[in-house]
C-alpha positions in Angstrom: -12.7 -7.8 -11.6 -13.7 -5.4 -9.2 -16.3 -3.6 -8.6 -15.9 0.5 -7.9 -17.6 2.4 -5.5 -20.4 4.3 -7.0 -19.7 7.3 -5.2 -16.0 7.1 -5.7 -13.8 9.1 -5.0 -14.4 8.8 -1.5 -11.9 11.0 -0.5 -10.6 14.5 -2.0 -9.1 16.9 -0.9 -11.7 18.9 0.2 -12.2 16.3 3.3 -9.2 17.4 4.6 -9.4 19.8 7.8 -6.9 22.7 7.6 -4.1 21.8 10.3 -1.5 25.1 10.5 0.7 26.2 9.6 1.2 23.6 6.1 -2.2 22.3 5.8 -4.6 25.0 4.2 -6.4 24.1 0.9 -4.0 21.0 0.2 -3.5 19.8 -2.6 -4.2 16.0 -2.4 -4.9 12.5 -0.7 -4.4 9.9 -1.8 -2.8 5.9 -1.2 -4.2 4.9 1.7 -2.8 1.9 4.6 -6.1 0.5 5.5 -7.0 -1.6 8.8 -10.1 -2.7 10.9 -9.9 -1.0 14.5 -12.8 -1.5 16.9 -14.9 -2.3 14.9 -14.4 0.8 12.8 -12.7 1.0 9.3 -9.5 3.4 9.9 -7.4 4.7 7.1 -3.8 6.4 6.8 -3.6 8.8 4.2 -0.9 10.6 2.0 -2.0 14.5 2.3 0.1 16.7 0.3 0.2 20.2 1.0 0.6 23.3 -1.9 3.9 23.0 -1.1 4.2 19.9 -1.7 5.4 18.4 1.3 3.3 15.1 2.7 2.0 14.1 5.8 0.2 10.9 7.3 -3.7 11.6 8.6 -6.0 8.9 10.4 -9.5 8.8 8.7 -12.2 6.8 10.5 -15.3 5.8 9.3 -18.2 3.2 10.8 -19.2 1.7 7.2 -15.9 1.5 5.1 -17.3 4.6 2.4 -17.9 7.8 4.6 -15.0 9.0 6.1 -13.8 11.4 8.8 -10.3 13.2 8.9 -8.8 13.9 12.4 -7.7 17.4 12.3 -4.2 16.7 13.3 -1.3 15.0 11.3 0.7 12.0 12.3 3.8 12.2 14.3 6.5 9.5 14.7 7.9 9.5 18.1 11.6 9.1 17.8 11.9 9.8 14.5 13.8 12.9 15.0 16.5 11.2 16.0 17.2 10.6 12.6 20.3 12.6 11.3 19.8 12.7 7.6 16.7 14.7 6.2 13.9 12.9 5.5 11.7 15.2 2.6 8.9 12.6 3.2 7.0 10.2 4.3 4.4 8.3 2.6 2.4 5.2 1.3 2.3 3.5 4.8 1.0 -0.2 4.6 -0.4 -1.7 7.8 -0.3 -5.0 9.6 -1.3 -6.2 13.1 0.8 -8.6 14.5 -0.1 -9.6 18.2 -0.8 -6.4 19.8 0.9 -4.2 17.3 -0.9 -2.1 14.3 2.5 -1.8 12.6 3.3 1.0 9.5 5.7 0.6 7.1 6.1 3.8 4.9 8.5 5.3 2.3 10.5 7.3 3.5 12.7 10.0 0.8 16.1 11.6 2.1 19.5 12.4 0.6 20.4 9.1 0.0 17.2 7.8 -1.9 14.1 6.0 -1.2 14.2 4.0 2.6 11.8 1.9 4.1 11.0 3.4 7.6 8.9 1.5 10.0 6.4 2.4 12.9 4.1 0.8 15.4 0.9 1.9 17.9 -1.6 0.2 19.8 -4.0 2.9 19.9 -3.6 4.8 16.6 -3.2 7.8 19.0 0.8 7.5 19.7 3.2 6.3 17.1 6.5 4.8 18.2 9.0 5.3 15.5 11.4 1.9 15.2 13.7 2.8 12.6 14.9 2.5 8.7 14.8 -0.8 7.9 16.1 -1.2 4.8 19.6 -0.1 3.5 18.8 -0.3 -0.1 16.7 1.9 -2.6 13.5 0.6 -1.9 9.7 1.2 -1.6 6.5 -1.0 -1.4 7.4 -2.6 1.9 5.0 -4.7 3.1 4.6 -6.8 6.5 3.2 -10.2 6.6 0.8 -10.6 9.6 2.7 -13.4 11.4 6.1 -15.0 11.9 6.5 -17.7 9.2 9.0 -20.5 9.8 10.1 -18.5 13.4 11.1 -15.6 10.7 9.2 -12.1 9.9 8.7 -11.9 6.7 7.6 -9.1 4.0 7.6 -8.1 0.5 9.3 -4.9 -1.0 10.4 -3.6 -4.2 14.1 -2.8 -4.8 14.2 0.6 -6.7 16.5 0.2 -9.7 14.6 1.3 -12.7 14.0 4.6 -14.1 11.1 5.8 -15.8 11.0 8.2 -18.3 10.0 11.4 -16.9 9.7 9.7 -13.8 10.5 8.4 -10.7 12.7 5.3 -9.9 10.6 2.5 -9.7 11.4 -1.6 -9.9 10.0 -4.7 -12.0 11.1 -7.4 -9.5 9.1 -8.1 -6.0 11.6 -9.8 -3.3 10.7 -11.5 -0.5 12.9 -10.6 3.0 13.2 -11.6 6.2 13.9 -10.6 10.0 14.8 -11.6 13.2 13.5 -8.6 14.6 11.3 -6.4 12.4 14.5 -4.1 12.3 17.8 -5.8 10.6 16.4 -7.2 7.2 17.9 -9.2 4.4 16.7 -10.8 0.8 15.8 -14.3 0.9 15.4 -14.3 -2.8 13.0 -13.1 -5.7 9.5 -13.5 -5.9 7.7 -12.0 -9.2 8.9 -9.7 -12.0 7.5 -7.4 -14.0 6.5 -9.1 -17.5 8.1 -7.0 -20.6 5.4 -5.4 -23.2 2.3 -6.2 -21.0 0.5 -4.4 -18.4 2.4 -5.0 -15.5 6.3 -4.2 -16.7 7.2 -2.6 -13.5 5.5 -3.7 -10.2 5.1 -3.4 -6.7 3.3 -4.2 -3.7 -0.2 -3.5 -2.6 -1.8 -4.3 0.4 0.2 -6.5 3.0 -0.5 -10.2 1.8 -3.8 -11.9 3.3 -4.1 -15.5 4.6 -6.1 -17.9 2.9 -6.2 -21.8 3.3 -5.2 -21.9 -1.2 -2.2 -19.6 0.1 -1.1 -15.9 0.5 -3.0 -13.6 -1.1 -1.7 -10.5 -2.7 -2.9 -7.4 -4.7 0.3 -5.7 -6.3 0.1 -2.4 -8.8 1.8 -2.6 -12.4 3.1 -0.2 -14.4 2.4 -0.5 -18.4 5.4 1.5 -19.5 5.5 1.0 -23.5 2.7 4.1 -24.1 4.4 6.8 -25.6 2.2 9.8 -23.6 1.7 8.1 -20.2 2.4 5.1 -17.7 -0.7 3.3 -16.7 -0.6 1.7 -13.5 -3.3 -1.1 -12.7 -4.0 -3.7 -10.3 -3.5 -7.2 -10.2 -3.4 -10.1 -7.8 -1.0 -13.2 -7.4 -1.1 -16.3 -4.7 2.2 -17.7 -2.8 2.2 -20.5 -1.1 1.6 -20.8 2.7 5.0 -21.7 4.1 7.4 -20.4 1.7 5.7 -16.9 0.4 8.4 -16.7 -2.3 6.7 -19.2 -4.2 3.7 -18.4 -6.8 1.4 -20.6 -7.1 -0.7 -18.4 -9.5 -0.7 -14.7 -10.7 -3.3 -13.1 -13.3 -2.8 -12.6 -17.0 -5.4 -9.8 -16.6 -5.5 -6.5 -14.5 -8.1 -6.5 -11.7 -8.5 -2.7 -11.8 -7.3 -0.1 -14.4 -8.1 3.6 -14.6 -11.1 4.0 -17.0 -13.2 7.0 -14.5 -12.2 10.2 -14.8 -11.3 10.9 -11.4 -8.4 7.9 -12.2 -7.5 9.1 -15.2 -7.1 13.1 -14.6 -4.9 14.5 -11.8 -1.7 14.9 -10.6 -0.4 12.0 -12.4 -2.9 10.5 -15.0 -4.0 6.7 -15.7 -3.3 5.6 -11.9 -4.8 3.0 -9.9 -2.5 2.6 -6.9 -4.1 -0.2 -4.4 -2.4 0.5 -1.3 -5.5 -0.4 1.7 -7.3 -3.9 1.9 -10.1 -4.9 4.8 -11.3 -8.5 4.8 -15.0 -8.3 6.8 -15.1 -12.2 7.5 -12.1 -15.0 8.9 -12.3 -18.8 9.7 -9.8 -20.5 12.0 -7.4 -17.9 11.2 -8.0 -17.7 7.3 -9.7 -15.4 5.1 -13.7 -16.7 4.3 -13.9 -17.3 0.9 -17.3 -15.4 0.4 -15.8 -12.3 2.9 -16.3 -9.3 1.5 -13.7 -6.9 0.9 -13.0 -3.4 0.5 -9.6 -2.4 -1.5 -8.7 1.2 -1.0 -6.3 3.1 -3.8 -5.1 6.5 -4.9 -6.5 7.7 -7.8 -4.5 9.7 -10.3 -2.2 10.6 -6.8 -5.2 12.9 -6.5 -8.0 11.3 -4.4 -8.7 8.1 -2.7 -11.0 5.7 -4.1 -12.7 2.4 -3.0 -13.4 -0.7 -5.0 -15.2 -4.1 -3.7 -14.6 -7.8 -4.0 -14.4 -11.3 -2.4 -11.9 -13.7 -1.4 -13.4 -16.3 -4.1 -13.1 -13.8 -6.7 -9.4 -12.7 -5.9 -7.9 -16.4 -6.0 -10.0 -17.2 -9.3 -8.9 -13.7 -10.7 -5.2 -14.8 -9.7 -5.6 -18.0 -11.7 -6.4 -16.7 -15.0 
C-alpha cells in the first residue's frame, strides 16, 4: 500500500499566489500532472478560482514535498483558435517523448468532455496541438514511446452517469495514432468491476515501463454507498508490446481516503492519483527498488503526496 506524506497535504490553496484579475483567495488545487525537469520535481496543477473557473499553474520544487507556485497561469498558444467555448481545462497528464514534455488535459465545452493536447520544451511556452478525441472522454494518458511504430495511450470513454454527479466511465480503452493528433480505439482494456471498489475507473499517471510490463496506477469509483462515491487507487500491469493486455491488476485498493484532508472538501472520500515520478531507471526501465512519489488531489481540495517502489507496485498489482 502506500505510504502518505506526513506533512500532507502539500499543497492548499493557500500556496497559491494571487494572479489578477481571477486568481485572489482561490478556492482550490488540486490533481496534479507530475514530471522530473532538470533535476527538479515540476508539477501542473488544477487551481480553481471563487468563481469557479480553472486554470493550469507550474509548481517547482528541489525535493519532491516543498513546493513553489509561479505567479502566473498557463497559456496554450493556439488554443484560441478554437471556435467552440471551452469552460475548462484541467487534469493534464504528462509524458516526455524525445524532446517533448507533452500535456494531455480535459478539456469541457458545449459539446461535452474533449481530450485537448499540448506540448513544451521549456515549461515556459506551451504549443497548443489540438482536440484529439471526438468522443466524450477524459483520463487521456500518453505512453512515453512509439509501440509497434504506433502512439499509443489510455483514456476513458465518458458514458456513465453518477448520481448527483458528473459523467464518468467503467471501461479503460487503449487508442492509437499516427500522429499524436487523429486517434482511434484499438480495443478495451479494463472495466470497472460491479459491487466492489473500483465500479467506475479511469486513468492515473501515464503508464511506466518496467521489464514485468507497463505499469499503471488508475482511480476507482465505489459507487454502491448510498451518501457518497469513494474514489481510491489501484494499480494494474499490461504487457510490454501489446498494452491492452493485463497481465495482473489488484483485488485491493492501493490508496483510499481515510485522513481528513481526503475525506472533507469540495467533494468528500477522494483520492484522485493524477502525478507519478520514478527517481531511478535501468537500460530504459523502471529500477525495481526506485523510489517513487505519486501525486493526487485530495477531496478536489488540495494536493497530496504518497510514496512507494516499483517492487511494491507490481506485487500490489498481483494480489
Amino acid at each position: 500500500m502506500l505510504v502518505k506524506y506526513e506533512q500532507n497535504p502539500i499543497i492548499t490553496r493557500k500556496n497559491i499566489p494571487v494572479v489578477n484579475p481571477h486568481l485572489r483567495d482561490v478556492s482550490s488545487v488540486f490533481n496534479p500532472g507530475a514530471i522530473k525537469f532538470n533535476d527538479k520535481y515540476l508539477l501542473i496543477l488544477r487551481v480553481q478560482s471563487r468563481g469557479r473557473e480553472t486554470f493550469l499553474m507550474k509548481a517547482v520544487s528541489d525535493n519532491g514535498a516543498n513546493f513553489e507556485v509561479d505567479n502566473s497561469v498557463i497559456k496554450f498558444d493556439g488554443i484560441e483558435k478554437i471556435k467552440d467555448k471551452i469552460y475548462h481545462t484541467y487534469d493534464a497528464r504528462i509524458t516526455k517523448i524525445e524532446t517533448y514534455y507533452y500535456l494531455m488535459f480535459a478539456m469541457d465545452m458545449d459539446s461535452g468532455c474533449r481530450l485537448g493536447l499540448a506540448r513544451t520544451e521549456d515549461f515556459d511556452k506551451y504549443e497548443f496541438l489540438g482536440i484529439v478525441s471526438q468522443d466524450d472522454s477524459r483520463n487521456g494518458v500518453l505512453f512515453p514511446e512509439k509501440i509497434n511504430g504506433k502512439f499509443l495511450r489510455f483514456e476513458r470513454p465518458n458514458s456513465v452517469k453518477l448520481k448527483g454527479g458528473p459523467s464518468t466511465g467503467n471501461t479503460i480503452y487503449l487508442s492509437e495514432s499516427d500522429d499524436l493528433i487523429n486517434w482511434k480505439y484499438v480495443e478495451p482494456v479494463m472495466s470497472g468491476r460491479f459491487h466492489y471498489w473500483d465500479e467506475n475507473i479511469g486513468s492515473g499517471p501515464p503508464p511506466i515501463k518496467t521489464k514485468e510490463g507497463w505499469i499503471h496506477i488508475y482511480h476507482g469509483v465505489a459507487t454502491h454507498f448510498s451518501s457518497s462515491n469513494i474514489y481510491q487507487a489501484g494499480v494494474s500491469l499490461h504487457e510490454l508490446n501489446n498494452p491492452a493486455k493485463v497481465i495482473a491488476r489488484s483485488s485491493l485498493n492501493i490508496l483510499e481516503p481515510r485522513e481528513i484532508y481526503e475525506t472533507v472538501g469540495q467533494v468528500q472520500n477522494v483520492c484522485f492519483p493524477s502525478g507519478m515520478i520514478v527517481e531511478k531507471y535501468e537500460n530504459g526501465f523502471a529500477a525495481l527498488d526506485s523510489k517513487v512519489f505519486v501525486y493526487y488531489g485530495a477531496a478536489d481540495t488540495v494536493v497530496a503526496l504518497a510514496f512507494t517502489t516499483i517492487k511494491e507496485l507490481i506485487d500490489a498489482a498481483k494480489i
